[in-house]
C-alpha positions, 0 to 999 in steps of 0.5 A, spaced: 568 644 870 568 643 863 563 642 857 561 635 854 559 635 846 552 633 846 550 628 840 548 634 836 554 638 838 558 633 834 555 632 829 554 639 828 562 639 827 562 632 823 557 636 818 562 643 818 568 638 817 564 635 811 562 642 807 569 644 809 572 638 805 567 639 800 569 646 799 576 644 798 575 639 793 570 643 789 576 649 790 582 645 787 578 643 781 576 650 779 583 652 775 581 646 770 575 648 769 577 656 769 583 654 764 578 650 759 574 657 759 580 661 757 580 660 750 573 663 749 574 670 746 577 675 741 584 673 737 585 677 731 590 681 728 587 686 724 589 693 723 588 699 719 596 700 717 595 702 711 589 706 711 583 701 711 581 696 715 586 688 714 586 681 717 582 677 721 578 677 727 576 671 729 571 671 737 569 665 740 563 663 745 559 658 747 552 660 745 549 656 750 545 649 746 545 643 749 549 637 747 556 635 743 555 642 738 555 649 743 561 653 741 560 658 736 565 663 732 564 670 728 568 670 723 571 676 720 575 677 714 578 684 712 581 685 705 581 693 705 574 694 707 571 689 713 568 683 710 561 681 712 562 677 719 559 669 719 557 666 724 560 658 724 558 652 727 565 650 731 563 644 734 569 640 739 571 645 740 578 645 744 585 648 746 588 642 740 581 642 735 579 649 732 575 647 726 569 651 722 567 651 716 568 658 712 563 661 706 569 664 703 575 661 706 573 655 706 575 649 712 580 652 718 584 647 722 588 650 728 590 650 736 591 655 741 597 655 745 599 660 750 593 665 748 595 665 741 591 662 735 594 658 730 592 654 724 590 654 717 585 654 712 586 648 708 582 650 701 586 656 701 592 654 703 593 660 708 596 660 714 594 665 720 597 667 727 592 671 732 593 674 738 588 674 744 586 680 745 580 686 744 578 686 737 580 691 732 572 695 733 574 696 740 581 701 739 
């Protein structure tokens, strides 16, 4: 003869049902959120052509502070030789808002597309595109 469902059988199989649809929808948003991480990284088009070390080198993090500033970036210049690398403050920082402020260089504003870093230091009126990728000190 065929089983009954007691009382605790179904409601073992309505909580199933819940985690299942909890586990999906924490699932399908999981690509947004891996999407807003990707930016986080090394962009840099530095190399040694010419025998020493030019260009720029730019790795971002989120350094873990609470509140409104918890994004980082170290900043290096190189123009013949490395320059000293800065630590900056890049608060709100977004695929469509990259700012900080540089001891040298001055103020950047820029926007990452297609893993790729693009923008300005005003100051200087200086333009640069950097690639994601390893850093010039890992090859």
């Amino acid at each position: 003869m065929g089983r009954r469902l007691s009382a605790t059988s179904l409601g073992d199989i309505n909580m199933i049902k819940y985690f299942l649809f909890i586990l999906t929808l924490f699932i399908s948003t999981l690509p947004s959120a891996l999407a807003q991480n990707n930016i986080y990284g090394i962009y840099s088009d530095m190399d040694a052509s010419g025998g020493e070390p030019s260009g720029f080198e730019m790795f971002f993090l989120n350094d873990g502070r609470p509140g409104k500033c918890h994004d980082t970036v170290i900043f290096q210049a190189a123009e013949g030789w490395p320059q000293y690398p800065e630590m900056l403050d890049c608060c709100g920082f977004s695929p469509t808002n990259v700012e900080f402020v540089s001891i040298k260089w001055g103020k950047f504003v820029g926007k990452i597309e297609n893993d790729t870093l693009s923008g300005e230091f005003i100051d200087m009126k200086y333009k640069i595109v950097l690639k994601k990728g390893m850093s010039y000190w890992q090859k």
